[in-house]
FITI-450455 format. One record per atom (N, C-alpha, C, O): residue in one letter; x, y, z. Coordinates in steps of 0.2 Angstrom, whole numbers, plus 2048, in hexadecimal, padded with zeros to 3 digits. Layout:
! FITI-450455
aXYZ
...
This chain:
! FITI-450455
xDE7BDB6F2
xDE5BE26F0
xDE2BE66F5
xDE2BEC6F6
xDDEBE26F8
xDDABE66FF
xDDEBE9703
xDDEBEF704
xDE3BE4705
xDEABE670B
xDEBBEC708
xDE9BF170B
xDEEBEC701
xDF2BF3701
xDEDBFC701
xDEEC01703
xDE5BF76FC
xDE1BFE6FD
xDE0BFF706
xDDDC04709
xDE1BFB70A
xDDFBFC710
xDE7C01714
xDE7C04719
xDEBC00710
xDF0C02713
xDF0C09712
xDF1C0E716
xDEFC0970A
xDEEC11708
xDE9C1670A
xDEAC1C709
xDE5C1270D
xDE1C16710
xDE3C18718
xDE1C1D71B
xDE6C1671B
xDE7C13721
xDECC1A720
xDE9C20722
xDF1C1A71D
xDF7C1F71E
xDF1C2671B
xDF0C2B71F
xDEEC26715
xDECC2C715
xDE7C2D719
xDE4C32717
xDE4C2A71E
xDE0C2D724
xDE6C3072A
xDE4C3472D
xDEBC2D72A
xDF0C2D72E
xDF4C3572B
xDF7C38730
xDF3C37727
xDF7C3C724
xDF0C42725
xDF2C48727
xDECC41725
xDE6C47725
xDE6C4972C
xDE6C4F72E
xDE5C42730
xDE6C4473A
xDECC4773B
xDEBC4C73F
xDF2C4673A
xDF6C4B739
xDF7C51739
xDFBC5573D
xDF2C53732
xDF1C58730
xDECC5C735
xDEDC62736
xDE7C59737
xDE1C5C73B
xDE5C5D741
xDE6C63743
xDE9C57744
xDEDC5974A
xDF1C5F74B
xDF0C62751
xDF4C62747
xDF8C66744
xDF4C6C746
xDF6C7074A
xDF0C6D743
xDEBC72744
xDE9C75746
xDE9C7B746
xDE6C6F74C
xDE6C70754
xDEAC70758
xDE8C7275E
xDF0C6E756
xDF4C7075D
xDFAC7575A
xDFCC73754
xDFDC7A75D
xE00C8075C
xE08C7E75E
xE0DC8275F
xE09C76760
xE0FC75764
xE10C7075F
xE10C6A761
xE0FC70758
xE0FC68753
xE18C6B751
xE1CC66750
xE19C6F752
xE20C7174E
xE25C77756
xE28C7D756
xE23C7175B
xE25C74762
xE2EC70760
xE2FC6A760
xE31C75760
xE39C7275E
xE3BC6C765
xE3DC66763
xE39C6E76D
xE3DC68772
xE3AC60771
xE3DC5B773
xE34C6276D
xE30C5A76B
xE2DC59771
xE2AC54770
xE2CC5C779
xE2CC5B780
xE22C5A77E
xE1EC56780
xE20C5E77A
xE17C5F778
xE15C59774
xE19C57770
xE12C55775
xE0EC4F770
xE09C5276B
xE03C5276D
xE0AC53766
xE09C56761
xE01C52760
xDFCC5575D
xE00C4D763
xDF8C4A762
xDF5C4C76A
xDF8C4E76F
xDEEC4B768
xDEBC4C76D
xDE8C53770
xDE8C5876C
xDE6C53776
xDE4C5B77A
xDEBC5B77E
xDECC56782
xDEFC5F77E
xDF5C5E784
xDF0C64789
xDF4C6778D
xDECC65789
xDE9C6A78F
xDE5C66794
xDE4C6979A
xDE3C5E793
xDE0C5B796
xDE3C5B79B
xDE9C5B79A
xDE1C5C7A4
xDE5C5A7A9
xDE1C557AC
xDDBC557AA
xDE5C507B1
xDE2C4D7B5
xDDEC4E7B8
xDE1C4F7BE
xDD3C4D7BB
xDD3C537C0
xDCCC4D7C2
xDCAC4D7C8
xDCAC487BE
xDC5C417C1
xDC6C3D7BE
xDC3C3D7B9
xDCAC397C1
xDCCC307BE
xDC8C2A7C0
xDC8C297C6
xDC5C287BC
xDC2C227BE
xDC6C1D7BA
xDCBC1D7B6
xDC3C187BF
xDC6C0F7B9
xDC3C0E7B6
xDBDC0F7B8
xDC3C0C7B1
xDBFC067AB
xDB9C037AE
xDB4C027AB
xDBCBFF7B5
xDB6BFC7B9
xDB2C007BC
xDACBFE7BB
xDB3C067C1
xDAFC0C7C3
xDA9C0D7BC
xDA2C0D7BC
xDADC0F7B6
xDA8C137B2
xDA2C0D7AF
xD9CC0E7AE
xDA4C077AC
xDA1C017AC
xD9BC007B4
xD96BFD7B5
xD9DC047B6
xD97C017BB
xD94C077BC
xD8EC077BC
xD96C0D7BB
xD94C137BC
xD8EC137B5
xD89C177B5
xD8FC107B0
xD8BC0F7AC
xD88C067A9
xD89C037A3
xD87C057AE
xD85BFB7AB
xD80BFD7AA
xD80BFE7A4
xD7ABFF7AB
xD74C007A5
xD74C027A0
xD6FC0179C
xD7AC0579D
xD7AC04796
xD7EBFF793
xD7FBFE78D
xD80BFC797
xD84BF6794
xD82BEE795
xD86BE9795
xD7BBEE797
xD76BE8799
xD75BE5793
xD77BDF792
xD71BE978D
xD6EBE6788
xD75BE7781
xD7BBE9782
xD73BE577C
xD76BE2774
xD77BE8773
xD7DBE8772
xD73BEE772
xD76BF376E
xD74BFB774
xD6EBFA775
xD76BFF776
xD73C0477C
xD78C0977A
xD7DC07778
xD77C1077C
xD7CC1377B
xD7AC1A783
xD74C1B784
xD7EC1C785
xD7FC2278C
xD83C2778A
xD89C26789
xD80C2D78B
xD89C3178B
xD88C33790
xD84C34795
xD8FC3578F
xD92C36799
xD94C3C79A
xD98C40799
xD8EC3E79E
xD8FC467A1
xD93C487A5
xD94C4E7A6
xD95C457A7
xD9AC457AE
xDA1C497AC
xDA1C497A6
xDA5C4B7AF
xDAEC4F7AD
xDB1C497B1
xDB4C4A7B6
xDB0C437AD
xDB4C3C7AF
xDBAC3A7A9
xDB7C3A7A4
xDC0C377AB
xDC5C377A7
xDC5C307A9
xDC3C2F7AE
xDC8C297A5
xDCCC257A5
xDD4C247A5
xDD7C267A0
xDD8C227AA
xDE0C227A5
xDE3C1C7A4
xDE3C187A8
xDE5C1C79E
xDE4C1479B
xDEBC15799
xDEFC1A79A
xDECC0B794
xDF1C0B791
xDEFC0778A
xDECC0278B
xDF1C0A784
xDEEC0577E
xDF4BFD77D
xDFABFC77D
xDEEBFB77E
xDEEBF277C
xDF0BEF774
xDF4BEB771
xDE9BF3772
xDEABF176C
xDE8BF7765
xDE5BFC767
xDEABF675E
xDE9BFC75C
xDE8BF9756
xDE7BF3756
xDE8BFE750
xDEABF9747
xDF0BF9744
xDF0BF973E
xDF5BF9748
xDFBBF9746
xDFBBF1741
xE00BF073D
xDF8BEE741
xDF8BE573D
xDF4BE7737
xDF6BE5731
xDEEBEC737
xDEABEC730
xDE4BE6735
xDE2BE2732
xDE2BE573C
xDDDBE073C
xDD9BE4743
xDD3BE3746
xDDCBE7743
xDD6BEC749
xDD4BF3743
xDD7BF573E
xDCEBF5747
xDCCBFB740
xDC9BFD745
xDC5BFB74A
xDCBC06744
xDC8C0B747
xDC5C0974E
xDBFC0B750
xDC9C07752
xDCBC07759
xDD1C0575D
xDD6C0475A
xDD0C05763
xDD8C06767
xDD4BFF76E
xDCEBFF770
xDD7BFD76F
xDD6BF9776
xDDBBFC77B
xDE1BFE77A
xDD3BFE782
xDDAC00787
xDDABFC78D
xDD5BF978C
xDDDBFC792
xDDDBF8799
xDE0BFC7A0
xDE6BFE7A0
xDDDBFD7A4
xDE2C027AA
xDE3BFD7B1
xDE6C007B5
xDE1BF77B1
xDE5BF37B6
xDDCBF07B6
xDDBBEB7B8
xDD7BF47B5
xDD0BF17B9
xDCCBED7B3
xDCBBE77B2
xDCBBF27B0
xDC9BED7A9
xDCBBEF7A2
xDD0BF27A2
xDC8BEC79A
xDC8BEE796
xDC5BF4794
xDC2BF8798
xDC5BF578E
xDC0BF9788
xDC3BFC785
xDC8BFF785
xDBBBFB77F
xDBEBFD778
xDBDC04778
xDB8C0577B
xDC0C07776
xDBFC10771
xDBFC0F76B
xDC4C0C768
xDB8C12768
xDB8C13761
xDBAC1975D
xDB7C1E75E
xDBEC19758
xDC2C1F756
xDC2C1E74D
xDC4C1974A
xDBFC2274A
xDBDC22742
xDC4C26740
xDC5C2C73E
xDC9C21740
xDD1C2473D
xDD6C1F73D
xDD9C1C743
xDD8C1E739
xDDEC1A738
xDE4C1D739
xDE6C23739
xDE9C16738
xDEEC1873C
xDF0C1A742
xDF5C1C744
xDECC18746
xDECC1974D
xDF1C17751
xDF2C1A756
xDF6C1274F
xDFCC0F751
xE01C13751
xE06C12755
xE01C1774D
xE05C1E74C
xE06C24752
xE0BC28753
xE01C24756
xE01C27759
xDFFC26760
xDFEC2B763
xDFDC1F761
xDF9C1A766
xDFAC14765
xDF6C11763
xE03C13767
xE05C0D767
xE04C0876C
xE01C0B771
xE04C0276C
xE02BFE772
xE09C00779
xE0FC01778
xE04C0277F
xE08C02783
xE09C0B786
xE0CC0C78B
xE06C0E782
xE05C15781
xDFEC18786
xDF8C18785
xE03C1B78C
xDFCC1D790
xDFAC2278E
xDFEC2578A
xDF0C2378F
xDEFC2978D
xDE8C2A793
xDE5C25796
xDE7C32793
xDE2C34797
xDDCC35791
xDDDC3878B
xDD7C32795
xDD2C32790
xDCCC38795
xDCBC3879B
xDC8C3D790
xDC3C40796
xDBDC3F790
xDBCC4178B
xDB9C3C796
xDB2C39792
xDACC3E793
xDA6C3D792
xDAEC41795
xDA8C49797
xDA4C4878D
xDA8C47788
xD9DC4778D
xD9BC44784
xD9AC41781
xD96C4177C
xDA1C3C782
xDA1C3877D
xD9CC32781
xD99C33786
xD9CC2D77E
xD93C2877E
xD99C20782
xD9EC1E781
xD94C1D786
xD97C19787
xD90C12786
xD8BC13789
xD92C0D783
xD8DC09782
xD8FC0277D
xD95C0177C
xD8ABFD77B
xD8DBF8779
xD8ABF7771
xD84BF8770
xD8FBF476D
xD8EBF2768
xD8EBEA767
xD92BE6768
xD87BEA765
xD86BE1767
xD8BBDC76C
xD8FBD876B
xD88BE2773
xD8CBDF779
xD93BE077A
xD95BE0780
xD95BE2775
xD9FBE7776
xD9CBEC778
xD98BF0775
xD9EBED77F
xDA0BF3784
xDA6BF9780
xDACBF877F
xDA3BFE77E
xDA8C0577B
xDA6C0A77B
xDA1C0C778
xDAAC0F77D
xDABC1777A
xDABC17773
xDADC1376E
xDA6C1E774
xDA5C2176D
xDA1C2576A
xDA0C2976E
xD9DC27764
xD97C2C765
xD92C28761
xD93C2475D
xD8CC2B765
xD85C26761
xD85C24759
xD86C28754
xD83C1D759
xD81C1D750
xD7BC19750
xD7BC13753
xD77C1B74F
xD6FC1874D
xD70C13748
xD73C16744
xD6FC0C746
xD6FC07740
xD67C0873E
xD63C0C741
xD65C03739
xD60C03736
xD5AC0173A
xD54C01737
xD5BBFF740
xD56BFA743
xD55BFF74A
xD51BFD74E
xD58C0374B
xD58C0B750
xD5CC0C752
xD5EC12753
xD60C03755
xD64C0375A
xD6BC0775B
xD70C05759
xD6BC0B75E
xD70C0F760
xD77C0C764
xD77C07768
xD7EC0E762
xD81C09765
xD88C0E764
xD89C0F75E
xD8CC10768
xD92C14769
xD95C13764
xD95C0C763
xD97C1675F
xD9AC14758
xDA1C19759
xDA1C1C75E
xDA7C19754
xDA9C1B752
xDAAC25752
xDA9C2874D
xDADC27758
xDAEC2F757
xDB2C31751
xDB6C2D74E
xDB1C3774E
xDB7C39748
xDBFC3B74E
xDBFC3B754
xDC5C3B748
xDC8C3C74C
xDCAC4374F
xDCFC44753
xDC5C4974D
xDC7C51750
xDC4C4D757
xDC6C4F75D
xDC0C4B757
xDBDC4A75E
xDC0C48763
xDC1C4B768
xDC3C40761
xDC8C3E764
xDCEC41767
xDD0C4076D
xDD1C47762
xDD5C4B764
xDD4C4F76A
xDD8C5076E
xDCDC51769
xDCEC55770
xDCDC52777
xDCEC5477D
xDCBC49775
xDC6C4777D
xDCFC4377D
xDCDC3D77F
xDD5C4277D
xDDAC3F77F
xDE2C4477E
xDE4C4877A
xDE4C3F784
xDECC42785
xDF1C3F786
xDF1C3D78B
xDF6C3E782
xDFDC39784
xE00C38787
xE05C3C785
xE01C3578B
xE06C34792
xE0CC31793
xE0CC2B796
xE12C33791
xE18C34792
xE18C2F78C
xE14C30787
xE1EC2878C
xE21C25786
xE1CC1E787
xE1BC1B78C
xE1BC1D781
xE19C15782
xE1DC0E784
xE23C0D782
xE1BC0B787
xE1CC0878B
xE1ABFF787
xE17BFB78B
xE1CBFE782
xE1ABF7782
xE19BF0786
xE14BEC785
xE1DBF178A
xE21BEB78F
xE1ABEA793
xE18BE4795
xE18BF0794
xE14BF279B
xE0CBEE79A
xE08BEE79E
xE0CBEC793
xE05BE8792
xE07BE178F
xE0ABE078A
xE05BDE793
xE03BD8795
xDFCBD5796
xDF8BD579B
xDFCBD0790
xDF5BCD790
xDF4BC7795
xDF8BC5798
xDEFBC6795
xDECBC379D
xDEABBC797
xDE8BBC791
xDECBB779B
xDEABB079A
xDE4BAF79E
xDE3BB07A4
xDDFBAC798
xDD8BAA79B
xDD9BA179B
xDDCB9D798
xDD4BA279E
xDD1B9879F
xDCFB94798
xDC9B93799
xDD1B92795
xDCFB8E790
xDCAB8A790
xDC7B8778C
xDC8B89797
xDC3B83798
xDBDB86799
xDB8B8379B
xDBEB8F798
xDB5B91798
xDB5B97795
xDB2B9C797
xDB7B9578F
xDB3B99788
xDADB99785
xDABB9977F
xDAAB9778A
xDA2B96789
xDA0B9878F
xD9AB96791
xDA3B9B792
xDA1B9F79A
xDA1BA6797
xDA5BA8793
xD9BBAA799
xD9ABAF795
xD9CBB4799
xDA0BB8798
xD99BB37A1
xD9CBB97A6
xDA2BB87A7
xDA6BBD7A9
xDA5BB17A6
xDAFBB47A8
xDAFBB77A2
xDB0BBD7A3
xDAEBB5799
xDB1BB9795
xDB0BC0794
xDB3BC4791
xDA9BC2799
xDAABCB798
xDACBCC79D
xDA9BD279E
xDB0BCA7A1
xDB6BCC7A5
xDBABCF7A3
xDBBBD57A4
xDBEBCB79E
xDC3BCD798
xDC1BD1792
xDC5BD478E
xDB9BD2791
xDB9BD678A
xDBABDF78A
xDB8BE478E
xDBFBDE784
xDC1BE4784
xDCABE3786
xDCEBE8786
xDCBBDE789
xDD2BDC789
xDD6BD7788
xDD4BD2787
xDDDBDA787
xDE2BD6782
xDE4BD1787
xDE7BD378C
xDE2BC9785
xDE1BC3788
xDE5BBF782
xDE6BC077C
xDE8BBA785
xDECBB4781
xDE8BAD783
xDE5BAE789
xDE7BA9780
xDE4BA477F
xDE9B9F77D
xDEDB9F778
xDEAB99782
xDEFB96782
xDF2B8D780
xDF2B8A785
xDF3B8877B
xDF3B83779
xDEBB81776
xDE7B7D778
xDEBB87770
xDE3B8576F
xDE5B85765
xDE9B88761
xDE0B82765
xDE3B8075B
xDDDB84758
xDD8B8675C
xDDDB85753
xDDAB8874B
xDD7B83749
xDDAB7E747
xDCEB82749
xDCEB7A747
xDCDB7A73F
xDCCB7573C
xDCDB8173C
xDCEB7F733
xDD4B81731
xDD5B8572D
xDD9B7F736
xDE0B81733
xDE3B7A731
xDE3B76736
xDE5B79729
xDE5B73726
xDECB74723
xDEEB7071F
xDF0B79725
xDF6B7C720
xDF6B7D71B
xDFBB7E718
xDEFB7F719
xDEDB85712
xDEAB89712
xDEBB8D70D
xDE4B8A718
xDE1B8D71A
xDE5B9271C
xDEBB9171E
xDE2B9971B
xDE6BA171B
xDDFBA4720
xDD9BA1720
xDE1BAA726
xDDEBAC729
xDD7BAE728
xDD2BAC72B
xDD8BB2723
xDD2BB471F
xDD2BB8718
xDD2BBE716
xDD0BB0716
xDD0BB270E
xDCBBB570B
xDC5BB570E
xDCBBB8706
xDC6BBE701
xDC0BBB700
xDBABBE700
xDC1BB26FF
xDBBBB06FF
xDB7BAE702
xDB2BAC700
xDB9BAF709
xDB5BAE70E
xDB4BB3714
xDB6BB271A
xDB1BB8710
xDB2BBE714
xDAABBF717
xDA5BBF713
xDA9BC071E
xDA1BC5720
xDA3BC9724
xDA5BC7729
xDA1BCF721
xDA2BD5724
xDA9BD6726
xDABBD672B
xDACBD6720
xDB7BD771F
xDB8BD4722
xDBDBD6725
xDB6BCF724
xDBCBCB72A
xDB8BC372B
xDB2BC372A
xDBBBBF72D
xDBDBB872D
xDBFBB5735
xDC4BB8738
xDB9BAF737
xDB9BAE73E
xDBBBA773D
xDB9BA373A
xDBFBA6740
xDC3B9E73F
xDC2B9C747
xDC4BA074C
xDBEB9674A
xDBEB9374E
xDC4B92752
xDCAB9274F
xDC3B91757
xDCBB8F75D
xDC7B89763
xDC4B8A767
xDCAB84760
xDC7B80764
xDC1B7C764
xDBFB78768
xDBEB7D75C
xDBAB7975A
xDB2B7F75D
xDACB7D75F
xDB5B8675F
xDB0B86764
xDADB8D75D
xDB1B9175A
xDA5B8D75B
xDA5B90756
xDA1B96758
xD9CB98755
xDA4B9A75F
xDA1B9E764
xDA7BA1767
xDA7BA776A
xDACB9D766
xDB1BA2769
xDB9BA1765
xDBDB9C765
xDB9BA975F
xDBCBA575A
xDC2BAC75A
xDC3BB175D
xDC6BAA755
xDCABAF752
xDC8BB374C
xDC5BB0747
xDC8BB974C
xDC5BBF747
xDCBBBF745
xDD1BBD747
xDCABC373E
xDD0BC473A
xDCDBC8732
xDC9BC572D
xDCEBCD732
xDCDBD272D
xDCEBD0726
xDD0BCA727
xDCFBD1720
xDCFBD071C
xDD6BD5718
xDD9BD4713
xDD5BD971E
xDD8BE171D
xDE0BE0721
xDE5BE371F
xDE0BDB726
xDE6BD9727
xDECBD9726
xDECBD7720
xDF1BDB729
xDF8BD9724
xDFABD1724
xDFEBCF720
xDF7BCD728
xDF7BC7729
xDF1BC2726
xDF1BBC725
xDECBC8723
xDE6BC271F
xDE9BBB71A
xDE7BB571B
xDEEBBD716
xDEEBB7713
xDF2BB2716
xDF3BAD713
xDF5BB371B
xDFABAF720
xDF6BA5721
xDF1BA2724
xDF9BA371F
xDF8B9A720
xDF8B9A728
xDFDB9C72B
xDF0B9772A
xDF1B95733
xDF4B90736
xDF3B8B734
xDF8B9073B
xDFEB8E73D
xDF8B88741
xDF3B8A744
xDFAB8273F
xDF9B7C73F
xDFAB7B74A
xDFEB7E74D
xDF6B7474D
xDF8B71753
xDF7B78759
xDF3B7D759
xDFBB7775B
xDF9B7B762
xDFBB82761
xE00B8375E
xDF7B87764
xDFBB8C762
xDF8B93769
xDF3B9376C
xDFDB95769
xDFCB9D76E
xDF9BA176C
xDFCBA4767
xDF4BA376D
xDF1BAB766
xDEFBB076D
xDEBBAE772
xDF1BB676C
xDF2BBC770
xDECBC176C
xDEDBC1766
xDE7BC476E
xDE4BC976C
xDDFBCB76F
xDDDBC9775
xDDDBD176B
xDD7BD6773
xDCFBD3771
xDCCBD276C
xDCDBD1778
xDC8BCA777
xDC0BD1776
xDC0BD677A
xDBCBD0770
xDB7BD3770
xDB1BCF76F
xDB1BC976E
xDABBD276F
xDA4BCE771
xDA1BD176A
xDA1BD7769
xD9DBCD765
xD9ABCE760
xD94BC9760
xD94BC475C
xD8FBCB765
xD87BC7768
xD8CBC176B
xD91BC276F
xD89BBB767
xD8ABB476C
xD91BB476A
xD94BB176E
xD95BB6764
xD9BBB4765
xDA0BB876A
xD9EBBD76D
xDA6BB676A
xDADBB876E
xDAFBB6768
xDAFBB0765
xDB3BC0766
xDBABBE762
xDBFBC0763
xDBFBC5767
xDC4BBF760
xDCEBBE764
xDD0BC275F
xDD0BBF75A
xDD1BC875F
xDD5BCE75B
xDDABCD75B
xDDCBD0760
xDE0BCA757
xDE6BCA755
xDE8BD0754
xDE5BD374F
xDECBD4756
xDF0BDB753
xDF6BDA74F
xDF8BE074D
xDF8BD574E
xDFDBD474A
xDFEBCD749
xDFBBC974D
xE03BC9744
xE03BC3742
xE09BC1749
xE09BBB74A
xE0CBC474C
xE10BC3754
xE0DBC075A
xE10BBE75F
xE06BC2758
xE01BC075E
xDFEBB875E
xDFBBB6763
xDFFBB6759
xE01BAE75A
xE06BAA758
xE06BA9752
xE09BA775C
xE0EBA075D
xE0DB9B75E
xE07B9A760
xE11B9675C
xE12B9075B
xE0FB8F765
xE0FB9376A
xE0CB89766
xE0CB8676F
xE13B89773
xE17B8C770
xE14B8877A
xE19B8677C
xE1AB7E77F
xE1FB7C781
């Protein structure tokens, strides 16, 4: 029943962006289709940095657990999305990569897949929006104060989004390709935030409560929507899995297995964001 009220909502946030979209752009009903109906198409190219440039351009706010920066600068990223919620297991965010690092963009709208398929480049300009970490995930997005003061890049609406991105020709799936990490140092903190914020495969590594009854993440074992299953006996560096999933009740595939997803940091753990049930396989 979750799956589908998640989907319901997913499509009717999906129908509303749309609609906003529409609103704002004057070429929604441009007959050649040549206009990308999302987005700012007025963005031009005019200060590109990398992922790594702007990460260093701001590592003090990305030292401590929670900090947040906005960015004054007329500085743009050009990326390509990794990962999305096309599965039901990523929520209101996009992973991107431009050859140098990750990161996450936080975006309060679903259905994003729809129009920010993996593989789909886009010019991002960060003139405002906030750059900092949520219990140590490094991400875009605009300030949210929790109860304790801390401040931490949250989730933009998506009229906002609309104006700070632009879509760049056809998506490209092919074009991303997840980087295999070292299995023998997932308990190395500085290689794994090398990779955090990017779609990484993790290679002949087992599910250690997968019993052939065991489902990824059952209703009853749910904190905070979602269900953290160990990989390797290691209970620090685990597979996440939403509740909200298209894959939540899926039986975990037993013995060795290939699992692909966008590696994120939540304090001491590392967790493995599957974007769809495709992103794990049997070993080779």
């Amino acid at each position: 029943m979750k799956t589908l009220k998640y989907i319901r909502l997913a499509m009717t946030a999906l129908v509303i962006g749309m609609a906003v979209t529409s609103c704002m752009d004057d070429d929604w009903d441009n007959p050649t289709g040549d206009i990308p109906p999302y987005g700012n198409n007025n963005l031009q190219e005019t200060n590109v940095v990398t992922i790594a440039e702007l990460k260093q351009m701001y590592a003090g706010a990305l030292k401590s657990s929670n900090d947040t920066a906005r960015i004054n600068e007329d500085i743009q990223i050009k990326v390509r999305v990794t990962g999305n919620d096309v599965g039901g297991n990523i929520y209101n965010y996009i992973s991107v990569y431009d050859g140098t690092s990750g990161l996450i963009i936080a975006i309060g709208q679903g259905g994003l897949w729809g129009f920010l398929p993996v593989g789909q480049e886009i010019l991002v300009s960060l003139k405002d929006l906030y750059i900092g970490t949520y219990n140590y995930q490094p991400q875009i997005g605009t300030p949210y104060t929790d109860k304790q003061g801390r401040t931490s890049p949250s989730r933009m609406n998506r009229t906002l989004w609309q104006e700070h991105f632009k879509l760049l020709g056809e998506h490209d799936e092919a074009s991303v390709t997840p980087v295999e990490i070292n299995t023998g140092k997932l308990n190395d903190t500085d290689y794994l935030m090398e990779y955090c914020g990017r779609l990484i495969t993790v290679k002949g590594v087992t599910l250690t409560e997968a019993d052939g009854e065991a489902t990824f993440a059952p209703e009853d074992a749910v904190l905070g929507n979602g269900v953290s299953r160990e990989i390797n006996g290691n209970e620090n560096f685990v597979l996440r899995t939403s509740t909200y999933a298209d894959f939540a009740a899926t039986v975990m595939p037993q013995g060795k297995v290939d699992i692909t997803g966008v590696l994120t940091r939540y304090g001491s753990y590392w967790q493995l964001v599957m974007r769809t049930a495709d992103d794990i396989k049997t070993a080779e």
